[in-house]
C-alpha positions in Angstrom: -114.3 76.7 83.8 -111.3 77.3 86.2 -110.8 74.9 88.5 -111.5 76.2 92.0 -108.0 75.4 93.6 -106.3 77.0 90.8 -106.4 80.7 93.0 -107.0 78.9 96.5 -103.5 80.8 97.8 -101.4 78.6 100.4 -101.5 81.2 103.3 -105.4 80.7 103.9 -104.1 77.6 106.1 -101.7 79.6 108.0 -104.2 82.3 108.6 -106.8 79.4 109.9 -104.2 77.9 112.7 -103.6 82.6 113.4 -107.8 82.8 114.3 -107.6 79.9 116.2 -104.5 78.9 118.0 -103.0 82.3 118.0 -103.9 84.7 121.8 -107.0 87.5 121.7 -107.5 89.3 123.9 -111.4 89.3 123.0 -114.8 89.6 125.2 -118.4 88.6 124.7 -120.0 90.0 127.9 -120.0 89.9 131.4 -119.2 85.8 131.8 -115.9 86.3 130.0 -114.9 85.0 126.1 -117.5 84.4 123.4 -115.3 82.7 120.1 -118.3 83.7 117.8 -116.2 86.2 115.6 -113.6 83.5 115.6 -116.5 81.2 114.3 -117.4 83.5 111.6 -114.0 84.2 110.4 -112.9 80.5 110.7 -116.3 80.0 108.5 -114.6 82.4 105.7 -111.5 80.8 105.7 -112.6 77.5 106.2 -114.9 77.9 102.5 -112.0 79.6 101.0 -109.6 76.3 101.7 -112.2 74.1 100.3 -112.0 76.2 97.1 -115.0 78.5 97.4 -114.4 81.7 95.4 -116.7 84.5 97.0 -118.0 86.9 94.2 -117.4 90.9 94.1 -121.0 90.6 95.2 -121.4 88.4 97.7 -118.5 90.3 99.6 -120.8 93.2 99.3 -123.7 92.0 100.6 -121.6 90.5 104.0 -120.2 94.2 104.6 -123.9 95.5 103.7 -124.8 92.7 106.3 -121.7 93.7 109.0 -122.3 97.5 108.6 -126.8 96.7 109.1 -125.4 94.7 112.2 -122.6 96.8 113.8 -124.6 100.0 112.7 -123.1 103.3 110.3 -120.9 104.3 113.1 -119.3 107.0 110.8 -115.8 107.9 113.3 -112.8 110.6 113.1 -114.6 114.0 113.0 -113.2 117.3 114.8 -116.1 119.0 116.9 -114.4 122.3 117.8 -110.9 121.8 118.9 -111.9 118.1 119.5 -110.4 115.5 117.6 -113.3 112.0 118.1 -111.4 109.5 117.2 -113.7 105.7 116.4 -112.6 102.3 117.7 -115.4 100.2 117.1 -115.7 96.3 116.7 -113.1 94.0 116.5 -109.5 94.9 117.3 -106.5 93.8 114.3 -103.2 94.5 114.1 -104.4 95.3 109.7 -107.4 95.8 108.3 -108.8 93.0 105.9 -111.8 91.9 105.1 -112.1 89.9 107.8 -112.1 92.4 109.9 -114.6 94.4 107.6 -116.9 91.6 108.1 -117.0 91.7 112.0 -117.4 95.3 111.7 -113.9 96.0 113.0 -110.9 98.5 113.5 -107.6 98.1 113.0 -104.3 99.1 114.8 -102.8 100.5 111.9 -105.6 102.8 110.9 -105.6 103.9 114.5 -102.5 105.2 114.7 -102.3 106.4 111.9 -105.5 109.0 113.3 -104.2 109.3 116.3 -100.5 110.5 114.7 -102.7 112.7 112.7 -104.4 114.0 115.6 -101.6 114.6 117.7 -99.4 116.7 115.0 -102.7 119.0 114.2 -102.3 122.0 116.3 -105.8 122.5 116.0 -106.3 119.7 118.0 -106.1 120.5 121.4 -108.0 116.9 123.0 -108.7 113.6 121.5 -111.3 111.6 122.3 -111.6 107.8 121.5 -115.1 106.8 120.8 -114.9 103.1 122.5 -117.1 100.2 121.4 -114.9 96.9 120.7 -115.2 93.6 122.7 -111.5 93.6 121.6 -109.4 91.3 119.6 -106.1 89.8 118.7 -103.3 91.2 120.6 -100.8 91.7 117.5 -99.5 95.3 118.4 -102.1 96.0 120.9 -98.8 96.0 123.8 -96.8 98.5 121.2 -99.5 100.8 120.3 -100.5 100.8 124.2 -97.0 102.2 124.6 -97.7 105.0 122.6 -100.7 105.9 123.7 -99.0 106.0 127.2 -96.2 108.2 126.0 -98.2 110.8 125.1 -99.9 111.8 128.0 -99.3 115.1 129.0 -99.1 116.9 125.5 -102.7 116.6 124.7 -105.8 115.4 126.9 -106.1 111.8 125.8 -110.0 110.5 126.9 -111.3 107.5 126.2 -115.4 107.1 126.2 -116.7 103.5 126.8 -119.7 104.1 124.4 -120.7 101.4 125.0 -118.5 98.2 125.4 -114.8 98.4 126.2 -113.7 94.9 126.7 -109.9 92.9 126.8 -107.6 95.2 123.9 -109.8 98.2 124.1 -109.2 98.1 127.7 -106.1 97.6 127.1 -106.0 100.7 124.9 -108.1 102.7 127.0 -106.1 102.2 130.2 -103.2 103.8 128.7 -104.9 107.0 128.0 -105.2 110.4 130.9 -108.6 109.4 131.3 -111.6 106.7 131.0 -115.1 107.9 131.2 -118.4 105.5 130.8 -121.4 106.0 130.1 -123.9 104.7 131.9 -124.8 101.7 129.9 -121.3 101.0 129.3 -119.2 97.7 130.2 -115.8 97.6 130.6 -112.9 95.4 131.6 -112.6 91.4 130.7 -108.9 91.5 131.1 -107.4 88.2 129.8 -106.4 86.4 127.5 -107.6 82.9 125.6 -107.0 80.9 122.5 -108.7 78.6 120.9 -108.1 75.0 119.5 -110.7 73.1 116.8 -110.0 69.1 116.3 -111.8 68.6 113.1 -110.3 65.2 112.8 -113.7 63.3 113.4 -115.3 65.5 110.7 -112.7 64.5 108.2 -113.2 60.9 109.0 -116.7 60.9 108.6 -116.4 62.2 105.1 -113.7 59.8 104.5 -110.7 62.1 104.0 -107.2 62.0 105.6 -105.2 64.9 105.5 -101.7 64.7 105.9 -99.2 66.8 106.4 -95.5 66.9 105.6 -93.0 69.2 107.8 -89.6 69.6 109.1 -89.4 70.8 112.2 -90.3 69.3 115.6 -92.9 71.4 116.5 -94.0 73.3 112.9 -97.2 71.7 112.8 -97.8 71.2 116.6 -101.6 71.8 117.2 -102.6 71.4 114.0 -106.3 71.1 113.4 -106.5 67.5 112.0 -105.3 66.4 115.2 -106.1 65.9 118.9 -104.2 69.1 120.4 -101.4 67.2 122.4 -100.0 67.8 125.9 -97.2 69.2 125.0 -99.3 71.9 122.3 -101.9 72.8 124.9 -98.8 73.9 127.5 -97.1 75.5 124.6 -100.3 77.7 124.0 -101.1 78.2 127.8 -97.5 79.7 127.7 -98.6 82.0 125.1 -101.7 83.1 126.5 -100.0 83.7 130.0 -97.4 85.7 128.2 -99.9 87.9 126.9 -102.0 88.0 130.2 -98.9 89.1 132.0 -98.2 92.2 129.4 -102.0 93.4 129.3 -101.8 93.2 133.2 -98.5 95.3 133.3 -100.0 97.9 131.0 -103.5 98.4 132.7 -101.5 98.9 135.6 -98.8 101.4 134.5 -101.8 102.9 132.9 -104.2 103.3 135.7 -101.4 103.9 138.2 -102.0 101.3 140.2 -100.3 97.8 141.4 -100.3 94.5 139.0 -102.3 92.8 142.1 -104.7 95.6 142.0 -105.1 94.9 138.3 -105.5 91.1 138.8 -107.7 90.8 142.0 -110.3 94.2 141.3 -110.4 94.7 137.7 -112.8 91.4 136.9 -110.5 89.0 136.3 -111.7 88.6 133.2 -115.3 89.9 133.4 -116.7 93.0 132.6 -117.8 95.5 134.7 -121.0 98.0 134.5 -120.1 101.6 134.5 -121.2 102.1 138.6 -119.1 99.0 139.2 -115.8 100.1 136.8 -115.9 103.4 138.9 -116.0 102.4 142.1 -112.6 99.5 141.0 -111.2 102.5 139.7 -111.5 101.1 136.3 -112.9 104.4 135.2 -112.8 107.9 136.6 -116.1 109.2 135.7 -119.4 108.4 134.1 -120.7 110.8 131.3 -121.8 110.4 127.9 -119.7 110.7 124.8 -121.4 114.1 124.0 -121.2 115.9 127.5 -117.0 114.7 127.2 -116.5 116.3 123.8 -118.5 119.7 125.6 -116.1 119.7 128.2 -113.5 120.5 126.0 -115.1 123.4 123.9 -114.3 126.9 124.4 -116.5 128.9 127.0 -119.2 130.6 125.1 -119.6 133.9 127.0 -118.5 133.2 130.1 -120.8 129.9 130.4 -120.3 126.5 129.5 -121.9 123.6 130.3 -120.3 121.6 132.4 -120.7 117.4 131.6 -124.0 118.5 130.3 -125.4 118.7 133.7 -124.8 121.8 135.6 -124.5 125.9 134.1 -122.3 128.5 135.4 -123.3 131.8 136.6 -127.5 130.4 135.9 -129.6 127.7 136.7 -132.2 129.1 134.2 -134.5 127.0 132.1 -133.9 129.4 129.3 -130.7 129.3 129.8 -130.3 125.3 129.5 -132.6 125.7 126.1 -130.3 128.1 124.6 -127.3 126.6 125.5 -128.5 123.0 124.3 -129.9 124.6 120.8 -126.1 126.3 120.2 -124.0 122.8 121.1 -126.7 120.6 119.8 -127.4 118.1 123.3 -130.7 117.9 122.7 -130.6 115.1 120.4 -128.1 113.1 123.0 -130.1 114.3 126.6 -133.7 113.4 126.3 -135.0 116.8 127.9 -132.4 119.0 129.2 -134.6 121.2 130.9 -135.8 118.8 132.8 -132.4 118.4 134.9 -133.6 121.9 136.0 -137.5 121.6 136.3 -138.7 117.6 136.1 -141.1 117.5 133.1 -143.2 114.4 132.7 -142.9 112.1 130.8 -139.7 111.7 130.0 -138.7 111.8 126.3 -137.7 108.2 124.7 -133.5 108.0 124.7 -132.1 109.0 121.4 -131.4 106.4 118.6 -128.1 105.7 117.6 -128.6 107.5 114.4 -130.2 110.4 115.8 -126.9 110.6 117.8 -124.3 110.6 115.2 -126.3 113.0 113.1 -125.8 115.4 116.3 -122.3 114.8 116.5 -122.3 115.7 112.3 -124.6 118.9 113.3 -122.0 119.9 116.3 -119.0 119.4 114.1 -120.4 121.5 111.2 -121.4 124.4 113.6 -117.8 124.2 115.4 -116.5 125.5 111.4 -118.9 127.8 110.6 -117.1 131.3 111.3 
């Protein structure tokens, strides 16, 4: 039998001190920062430095588990000349399987779209489909740069749909426009990292790791330790660093003053969608679906406009047919009833009844 250790590879170490003494820029809700995805990728590498070797199917069966949790949340279709573009769960600079786990996107693969997306000239809008509590900040400041560069060649939108928290804010701030939804919460702008003394542990179970460097500082706030005076300032350094950058962009993004930015935007909490709008956090609150309608081509002279008023009618029939040819029925429980109050009111659409809509509009936008 091969010894465990025998494919234990040295980095997993270096990755542990990365999720845990390295800056996110990560949310959990309205109160601020909730380390659980740090938890439950520590937890990985923590078993994989005590020489657990996960199986083919056990890795499975945590992505089954991540994608039952975080939902099918199938991303990057074209509706018409409307590029939807997903970012969705945890924010890193690569994709691993760490990332897979927690459901996440990563920076890379969202470039990568959004290049594609911006060079298709039948592409005339992108629209980022927004639900991330954030994540690390590795090429979040870059990849907000972009974003911001390429205003005014395209119609950029981001959709909170529903959470857009710390880098996807970030993101989203860069882009011409932010709508919510009316569920949605956005904001947490700031910045934290986390430091775990497992020192006690090790003593209880009668081990006493040691560590050999060179270099004054190479293994300052390491986890076997008591983080030191001298660590903890190194790391608030970091994390103010990083605050100071994600402040800066929001602002150039938003148009607005850094002390605008720090004093109105939450200071680190989140926001509902009334209370993002009337920060100036967001400029208007639709759902995902009535922003992808917006940018369709008029059908006959009428279109519908956010999914709440008609041109040139206010007809029931008119809502129904219009509704039955883009498909909102499945996101706006009774559209008819924005013209003539029907009671009661249908139940809100499930989340899979929703992205079989946005399959159903993006098959119709081909058809000839």
């Amino acid at each position: 039998m091969r010894h465990a250790n025998a494919s234990r590879p040295r980095s997993y170490a270096h990755v542990l001190e990365r999720v845990y003494d390295h800056p996110w820029a990560l949310s959990g809700g309205p109160t601020g920062a909730n380390p659980e995805l740090l938890f439950r990728m520590a937890d990985i590498l923590q078993g994989r430095l005590v020489g657990e070797v996960i199986s083919a199917e056990e890795i499975e069966a945590r992505l089954a588990a991540a994608r039952a949790e975080q939902g099918e949340r199938r991303g990057g279709v074209q509706i018409g000349p409307v590029a939807v573009l997903p970012m969705y769960g945890l924010i890193t600079q690569r994709a691993t399987l760490l990332s897979e786990f927690s459901g996440g996107a990563s920076i890379d693969s969202l470039r990568a779209a959004f290049r594609e997306a911006m060079a298709d000239p039948d592409v005339q809008a992108i629209v980022f489909d927004i639900d991330s509590p954030g994540g690390s900040v590795d090429g979040v400041p870059e990849f907000a740069e972009e974003l911001r560069k390429a205003r005014g060649s395209k119609p950029l939108i981001g959709v909170a749909n529903t959470l857009t928290a710390s880098a996807a804010y970030w993101l989203a701030a860069q882009l011409d426009e932010i709508v919510a939804t009316p569920s949605a919460e956005v904001g947490s702008i700031g910045v934290f990292a986390m430091h775990q003394d497992v020192s006690r542990a090790y003593d209880a179970a009668g081990v006493t790791p040691t560590l050999i460097s060179a270099g004054k500082y190479k293994v300052e706030g390491n986890q076997f330790e008591p983080l030191t005076d001298e660590a903890r300032s190194q790391m608030q350094h970091q994390v103010d660093a990083f605050h100071r950058m994600f402040i800066s962009d929001v602002a150039k993004g938003r148009s607005v003053s850094t002390t605008v930015v720090g004093d109105s935007y939450g200071q680190g909490r989140t926001m509902m969608a009334t209370e993002a709008k009337a920060a100036g956090m967001v400029d208007r609150i639709a759902t995902l679906e009535e922003t992808v309608q917006r940018f369709q081509p008029r059908r006959g002279g009428r279109q519908v406009i956010g999914a709440t008023a008609i041109e040139g009618s206010g007809t029931v029939e008119l809502v129904a047919e219009l509704a039955e040819t883009v498909e909102l029925e499945a996101f706006v429980p009774d559209l008819t009833a924005r013209v003539a109050p029907i009671e009661p009111a249908a139940p809100a659409a499930t989340h899979a009844q929703r992205r079989a809509a946005l399959e159903r509009m993006e098959q119709r936008s081909t058809r000839p």
